[in-house]
C-alpha positions as CSV (number, residue, x, y, z in Angstrom):
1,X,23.4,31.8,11.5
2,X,21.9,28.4,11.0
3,X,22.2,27.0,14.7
4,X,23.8,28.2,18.0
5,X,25.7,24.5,18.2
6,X,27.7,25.4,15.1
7,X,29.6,28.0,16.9
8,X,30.6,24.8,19.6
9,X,32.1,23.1,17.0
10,X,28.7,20.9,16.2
11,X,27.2,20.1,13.1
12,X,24.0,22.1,12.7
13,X,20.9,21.0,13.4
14,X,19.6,21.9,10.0
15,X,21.8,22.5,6.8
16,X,20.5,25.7,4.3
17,X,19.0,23.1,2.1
18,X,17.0,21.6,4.7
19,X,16.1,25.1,6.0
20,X,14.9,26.0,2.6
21,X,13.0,22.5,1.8
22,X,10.7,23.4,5.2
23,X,10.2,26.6,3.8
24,X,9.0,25.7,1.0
25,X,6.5,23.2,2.8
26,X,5.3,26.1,4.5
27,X,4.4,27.6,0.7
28,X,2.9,24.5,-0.3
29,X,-0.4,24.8,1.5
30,X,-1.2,28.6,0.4
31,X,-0.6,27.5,-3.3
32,X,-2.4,24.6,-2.9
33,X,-5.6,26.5,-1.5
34,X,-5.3,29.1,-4.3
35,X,-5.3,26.7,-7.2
36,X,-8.4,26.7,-9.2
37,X,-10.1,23.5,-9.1
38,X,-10.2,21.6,-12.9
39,X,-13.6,20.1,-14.1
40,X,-14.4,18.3,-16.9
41,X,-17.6,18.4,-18.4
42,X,-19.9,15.9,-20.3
43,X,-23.3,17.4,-21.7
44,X,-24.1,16.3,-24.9
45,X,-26.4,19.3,-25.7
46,X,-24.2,22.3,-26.5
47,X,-27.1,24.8,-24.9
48,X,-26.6,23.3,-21.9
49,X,-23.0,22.4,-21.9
50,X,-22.1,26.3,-22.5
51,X,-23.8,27.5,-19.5
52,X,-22.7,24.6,-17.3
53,X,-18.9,25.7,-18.0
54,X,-20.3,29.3,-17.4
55,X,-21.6,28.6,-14.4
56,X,-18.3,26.9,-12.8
57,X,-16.0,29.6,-14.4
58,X,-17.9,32.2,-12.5
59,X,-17.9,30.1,-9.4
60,X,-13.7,29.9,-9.7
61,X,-13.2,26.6,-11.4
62,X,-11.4,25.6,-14.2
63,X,-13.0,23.5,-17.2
64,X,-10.7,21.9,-18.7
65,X,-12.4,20.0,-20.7
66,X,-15.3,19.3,-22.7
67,X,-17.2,16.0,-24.0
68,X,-20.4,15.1,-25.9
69,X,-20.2,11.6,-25.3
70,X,-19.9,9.0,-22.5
71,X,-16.5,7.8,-24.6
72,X,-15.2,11.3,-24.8
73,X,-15.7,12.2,-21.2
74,X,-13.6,8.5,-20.4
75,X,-10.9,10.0,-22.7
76,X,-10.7,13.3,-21.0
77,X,-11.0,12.4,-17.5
78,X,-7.5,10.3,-18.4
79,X,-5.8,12.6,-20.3
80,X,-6.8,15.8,-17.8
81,X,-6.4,14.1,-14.3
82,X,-9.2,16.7,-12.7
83,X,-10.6,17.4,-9.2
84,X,-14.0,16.5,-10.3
85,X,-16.2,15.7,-13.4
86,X,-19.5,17.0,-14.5
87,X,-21.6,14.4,-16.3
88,X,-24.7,14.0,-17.7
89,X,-26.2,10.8,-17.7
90,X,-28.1,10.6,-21.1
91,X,-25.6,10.9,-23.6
92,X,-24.4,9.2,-27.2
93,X,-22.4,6.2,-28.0
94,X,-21.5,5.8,-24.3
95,X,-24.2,7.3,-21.2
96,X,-23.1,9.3,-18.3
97,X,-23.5,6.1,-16.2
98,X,-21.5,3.5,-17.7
99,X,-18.6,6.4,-18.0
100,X,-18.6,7.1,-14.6
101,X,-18.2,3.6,-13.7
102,X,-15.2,3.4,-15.5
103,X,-14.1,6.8,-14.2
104,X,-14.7,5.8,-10.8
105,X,-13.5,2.3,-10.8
106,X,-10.0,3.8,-12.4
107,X,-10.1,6.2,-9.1
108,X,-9.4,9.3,-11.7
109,X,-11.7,11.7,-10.2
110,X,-15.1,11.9,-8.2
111,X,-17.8,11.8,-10.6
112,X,-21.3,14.4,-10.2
113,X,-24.2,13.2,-12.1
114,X,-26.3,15.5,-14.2
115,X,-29.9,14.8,-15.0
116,X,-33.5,15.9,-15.6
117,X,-34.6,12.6,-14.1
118,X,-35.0,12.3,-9.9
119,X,-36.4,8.4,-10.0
120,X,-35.0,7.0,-7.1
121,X,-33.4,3.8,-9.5
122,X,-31.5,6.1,-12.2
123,X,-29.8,7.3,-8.5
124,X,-29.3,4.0,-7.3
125,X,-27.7,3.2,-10.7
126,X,-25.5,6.3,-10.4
127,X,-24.5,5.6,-7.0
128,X,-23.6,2.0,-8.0
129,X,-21.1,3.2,-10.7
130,X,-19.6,5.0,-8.1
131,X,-21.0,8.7,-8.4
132,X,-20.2,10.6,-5.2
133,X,-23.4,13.0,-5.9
134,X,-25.9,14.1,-8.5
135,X,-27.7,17.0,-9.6
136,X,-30.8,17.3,-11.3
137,X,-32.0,20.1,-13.8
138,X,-32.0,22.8,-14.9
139,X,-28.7,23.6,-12.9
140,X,-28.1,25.8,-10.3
141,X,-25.6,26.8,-8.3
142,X,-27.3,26.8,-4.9
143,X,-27.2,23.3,-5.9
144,X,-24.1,22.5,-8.4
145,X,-21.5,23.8,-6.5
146,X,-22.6,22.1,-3.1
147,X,-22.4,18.9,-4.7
148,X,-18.7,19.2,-6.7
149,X,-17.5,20.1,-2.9
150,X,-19.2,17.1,-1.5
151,X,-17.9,15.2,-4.3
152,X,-14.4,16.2,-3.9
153,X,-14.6,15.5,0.1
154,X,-15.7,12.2,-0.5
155,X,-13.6,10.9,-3.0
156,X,-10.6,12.7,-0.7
157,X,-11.6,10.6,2.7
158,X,-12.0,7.8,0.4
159,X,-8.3,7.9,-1.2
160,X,-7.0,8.8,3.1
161,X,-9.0,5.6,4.0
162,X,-7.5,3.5,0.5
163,X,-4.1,5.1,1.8
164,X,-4.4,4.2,4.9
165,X,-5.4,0.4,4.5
166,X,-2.6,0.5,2.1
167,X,0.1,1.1,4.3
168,X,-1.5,-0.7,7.5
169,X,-1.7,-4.3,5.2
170,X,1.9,-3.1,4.2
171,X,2.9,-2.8,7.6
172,X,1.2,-5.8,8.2
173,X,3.0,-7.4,5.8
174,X,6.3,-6.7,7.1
175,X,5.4,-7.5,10.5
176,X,4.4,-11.1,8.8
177,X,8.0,-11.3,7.6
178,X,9.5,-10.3,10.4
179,X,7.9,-12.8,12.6
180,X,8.5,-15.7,9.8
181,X,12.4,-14.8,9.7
182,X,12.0,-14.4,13.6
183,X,10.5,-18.2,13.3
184,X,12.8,-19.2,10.7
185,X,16.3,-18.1,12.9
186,X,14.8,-19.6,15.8
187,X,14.0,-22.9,14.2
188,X,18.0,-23.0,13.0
189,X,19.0,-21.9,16.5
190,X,17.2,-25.2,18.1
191,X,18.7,-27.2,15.2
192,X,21.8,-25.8,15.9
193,X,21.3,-26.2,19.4
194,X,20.3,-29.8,19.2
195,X,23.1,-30.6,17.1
196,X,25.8,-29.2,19.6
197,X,24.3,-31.4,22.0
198,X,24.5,-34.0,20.1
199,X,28.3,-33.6,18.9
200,X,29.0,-32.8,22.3
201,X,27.5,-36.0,23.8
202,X,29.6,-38.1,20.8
203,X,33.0,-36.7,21.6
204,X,31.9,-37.3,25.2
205,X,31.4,-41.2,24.2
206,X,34.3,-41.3,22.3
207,X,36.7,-39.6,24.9
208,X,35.2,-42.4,27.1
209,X,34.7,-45.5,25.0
210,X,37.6,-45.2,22.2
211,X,40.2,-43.0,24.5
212,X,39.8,-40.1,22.2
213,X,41.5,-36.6,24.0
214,X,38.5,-33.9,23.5
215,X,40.6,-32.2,20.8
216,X,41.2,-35.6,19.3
217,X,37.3,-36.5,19.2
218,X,35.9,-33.4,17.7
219,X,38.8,-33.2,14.9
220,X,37.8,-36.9,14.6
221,X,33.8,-36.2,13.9
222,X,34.8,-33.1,11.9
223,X,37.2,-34.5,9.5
224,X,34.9,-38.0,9.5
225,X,32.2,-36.0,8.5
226,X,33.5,-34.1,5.3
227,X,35.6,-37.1,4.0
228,X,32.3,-39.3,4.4
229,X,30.1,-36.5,3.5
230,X,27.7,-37.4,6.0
231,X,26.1,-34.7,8.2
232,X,27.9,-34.4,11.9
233,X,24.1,-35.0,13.3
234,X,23.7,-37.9,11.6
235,X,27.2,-39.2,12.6
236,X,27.1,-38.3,16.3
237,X,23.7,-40.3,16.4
238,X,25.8,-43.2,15.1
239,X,28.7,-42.8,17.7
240,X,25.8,-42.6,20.4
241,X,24.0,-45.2,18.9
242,X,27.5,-47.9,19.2
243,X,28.6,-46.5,22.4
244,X,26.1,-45.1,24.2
245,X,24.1,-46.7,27.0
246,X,21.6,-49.3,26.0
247,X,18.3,-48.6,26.5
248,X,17.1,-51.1,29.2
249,X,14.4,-53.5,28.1
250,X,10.6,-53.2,28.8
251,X,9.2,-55.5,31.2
252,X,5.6,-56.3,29.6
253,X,4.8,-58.6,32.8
């Protein structure tokens, strides 16, 4: 039975489908946390490279895949989408650093950097293109795997925050509109609100002046108006302009 209302006559409160959908939302989470987490890797020494992906498959990641190159790594990181990538920062044709730059500023994956080097610019230059952590060698996994899961946290409160400005300068935005349409349709209400009086004030003058009957005077401005083609603001402001009061003169003494 779905939901007691439904014997009352009611429509439920949930449909199967719906019921099955939060089900499955349930799932999600357990899968989620049982997925292997994808690397690639970027070592250009093949030594190194094969006990790197050795070290991460024994630790429950998946490599999946494998560059030699700064240009290779860029390629991979598109084509693969992973959680994290491994990189080395001297490398051919394109270093570790200038390929985690463009890793980083595409917002593919949070980048580790991998070096024999600890001078505190080659981190300031890794950090600048955007590496989330580094690790010097030789590699260990007191120290490796530490720094993928820092990595991966990171570059996951990053994306929440990017998110979140996202839809706060979206909500933003629509408040924006709202308010300039609110602006707009209270602008044409005043206008409209002016012109009424205005009309109003005309057939007034024209009941009193030219013995117009009410019906008589507003038929008279509306009719006026489309054969003339002249805007019924514009002609009331004649009509009080002829018949209405003068304005009494200044007296400059």
């Amino acid at each position: 039975m779905v939901s007691s209302n439904s014997e009352k006559g009611m429509e439920p409160v949930l449909t199967e489908e719906e019921l099955q959908a939060a089900a499955r939302a349930e799932e999600a989470p357990e899968e989620e946390k049982n997925r292997k987490r994808t690397v690639v890797v970027a070592e250009d020494e093949s030594v190194n490279r094969m006990d790197l992906v050795g070290m991460l498959e024994d630790n429950g990641y998946e490599v999946v895949g494998e560059a030699a190159n700064g240009e290779e790594a860029v390629d991979l990181a598109r084509a693969k989408r992973p959680d994290v990538v491994c990189m080395d920062v001297k490398m051919p044709r394109m270093d570790g650093i200038t390929a985690a730059g463009i890793i980083c500023d595409e917002n593919i994956a949070p980048v580790v950097m991998l070096t024999a080097f600890s001078q505190p610019d080659l981190v300031k230059k890794s950090t600048g293109a955007g590496a989330m952590a580094y690790v010097t060698k030789p590699y260990e996994e007191s120290k490796l795997i530490p720094a993928l899961e820092v990595a991966m946290g990171r570059f996951a409160e990053i994306n929440d925050l990017l998110d979140n400005v996202e839809r706060s300068e979206a909500k933003l935005k629509a408040t924006e509109d709202e308010l300039a349409k609110a602006q707009a349709d209270l602008q044409k209400a005043q206008e409209t609100l002016e012109e009424r009086k205005l009309i109003d004030r005309a057939k007034g003058l024209l009941m009193d002046k030219a013995d117009f009957s009410e019906q008589g005077a507003f038929r008279w401005i509306q009719k006026t108006s489309m054969d003339q083609r002249i805007p019924k603001k514009r002609l009331a402001l004649a009509i009080i302009e002829k018949y209405g009061d003068p304005k009494p003169a200044r007296d400059d003494r």
